[in-house]
C-alpha positions as CSV (number, residue, x, y, z in Angstrom):
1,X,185.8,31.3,87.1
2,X,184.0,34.9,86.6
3,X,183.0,36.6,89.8
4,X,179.5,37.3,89.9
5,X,178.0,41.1,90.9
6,X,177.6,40.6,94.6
7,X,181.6,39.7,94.6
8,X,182.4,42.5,92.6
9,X,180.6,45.2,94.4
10,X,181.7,43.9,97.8
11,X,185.3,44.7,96.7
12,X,184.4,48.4,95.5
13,X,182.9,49.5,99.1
14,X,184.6,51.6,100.5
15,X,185.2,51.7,104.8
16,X,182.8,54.6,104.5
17,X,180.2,52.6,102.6
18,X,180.8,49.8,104.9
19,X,180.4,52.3,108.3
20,X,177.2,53.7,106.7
21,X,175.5,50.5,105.6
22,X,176.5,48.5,109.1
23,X,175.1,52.3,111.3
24,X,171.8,52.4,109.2
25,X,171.1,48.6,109.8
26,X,172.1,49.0,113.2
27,X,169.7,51.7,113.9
28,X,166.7,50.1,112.5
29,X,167.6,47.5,115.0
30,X,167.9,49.1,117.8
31,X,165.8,52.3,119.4
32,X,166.9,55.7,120.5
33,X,166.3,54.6,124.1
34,X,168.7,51.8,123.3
35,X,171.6,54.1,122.0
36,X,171.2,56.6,124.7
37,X,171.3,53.8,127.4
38,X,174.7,52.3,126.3
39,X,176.1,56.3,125.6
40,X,174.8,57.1,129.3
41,X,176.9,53.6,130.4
42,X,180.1,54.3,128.3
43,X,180.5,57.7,129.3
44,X,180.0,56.5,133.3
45,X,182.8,53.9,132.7
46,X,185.0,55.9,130.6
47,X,188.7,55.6,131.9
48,X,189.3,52.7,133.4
49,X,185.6,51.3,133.8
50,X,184.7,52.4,137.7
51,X,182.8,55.2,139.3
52,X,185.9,57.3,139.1
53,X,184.5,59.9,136.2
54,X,181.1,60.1,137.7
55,X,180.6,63.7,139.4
56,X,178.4,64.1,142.5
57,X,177.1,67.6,143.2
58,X,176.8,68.7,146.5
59,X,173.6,67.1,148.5
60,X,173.4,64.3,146.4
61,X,173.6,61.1,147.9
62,X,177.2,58.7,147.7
63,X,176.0,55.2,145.4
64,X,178.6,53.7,147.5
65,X,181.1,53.9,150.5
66,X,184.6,55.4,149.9
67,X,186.9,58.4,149.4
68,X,186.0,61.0,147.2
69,X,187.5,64.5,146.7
70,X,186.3,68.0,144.7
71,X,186.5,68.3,141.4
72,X,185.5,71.3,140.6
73,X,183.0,73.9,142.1
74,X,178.8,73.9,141.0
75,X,179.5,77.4,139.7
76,X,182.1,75.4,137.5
77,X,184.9,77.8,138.8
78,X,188.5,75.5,139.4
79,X,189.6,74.7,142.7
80,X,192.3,74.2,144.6
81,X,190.6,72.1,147.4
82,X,192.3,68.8,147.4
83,X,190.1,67.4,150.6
84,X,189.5,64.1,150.4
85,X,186.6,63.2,153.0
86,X,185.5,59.2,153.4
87,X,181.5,59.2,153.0
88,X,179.1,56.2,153.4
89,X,176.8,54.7,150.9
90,X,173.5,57.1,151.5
91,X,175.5,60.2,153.2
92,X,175.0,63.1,151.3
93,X,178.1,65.3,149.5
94,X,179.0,68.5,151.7
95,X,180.0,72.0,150.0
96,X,183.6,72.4,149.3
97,X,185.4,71.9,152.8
98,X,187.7,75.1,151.7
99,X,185.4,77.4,150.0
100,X,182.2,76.7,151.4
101,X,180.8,76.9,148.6
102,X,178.5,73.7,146.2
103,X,180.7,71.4,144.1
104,X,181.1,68.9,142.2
105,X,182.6,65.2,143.7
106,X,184.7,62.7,142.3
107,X,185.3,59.0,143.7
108,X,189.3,59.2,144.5
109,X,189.5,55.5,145.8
């Protein structure tokens, strides 16, 4: 039985040709909002899919009760402050206990 053309060109596509053709109908689908909503929610969850990746800069407010610690400090210089302090949903993030100084929090538990 002869393979007609639609056969034939689907074995010829490369995984390039097949990447291209499935992102270009995927972005008429879809809007820019769309794309930058699930890129905003992926890069939130990265890791292991909590809060754990998500920074908090000193005086923002805690989404939820629980330990967090300093990640780095808000003039992005490394620290060696390995404080962790327990804060309430609402409390607001304090300086770096050692350095006084703004930083940046991660959720440690």
């Amino acid at each position: 039985m002869a393979k007609n053309n639609n056969q034939i060109n689907k074995q010829k596509m490369s995984y390039e040709e097949a990447g291209r053709k499935g992102g270009e109908t995927t972005s008429q689908k879809y809007s820019q909002e769309h794309f930058e909503n699930i890129g905003q929610k992926g890069g939130s969850n990265s890791g292991n899919g909590s809060m754990t990746n998500k920074q908090y800069k000193t005086g923002e407010k805690a989404p939820e009760s629980g330990k967090y610690k300093v990640y780095q400090l808000a003039n992005r210089n490394n620290t060696k402050d390995n404080t962790e302090i327990n804060l309430n949903e609402g409390d607001q993030f304090p300086p770096s206990p050692s350095e006084n100084e703004a930083a940046y929090w991660v959720k440690s538990s």
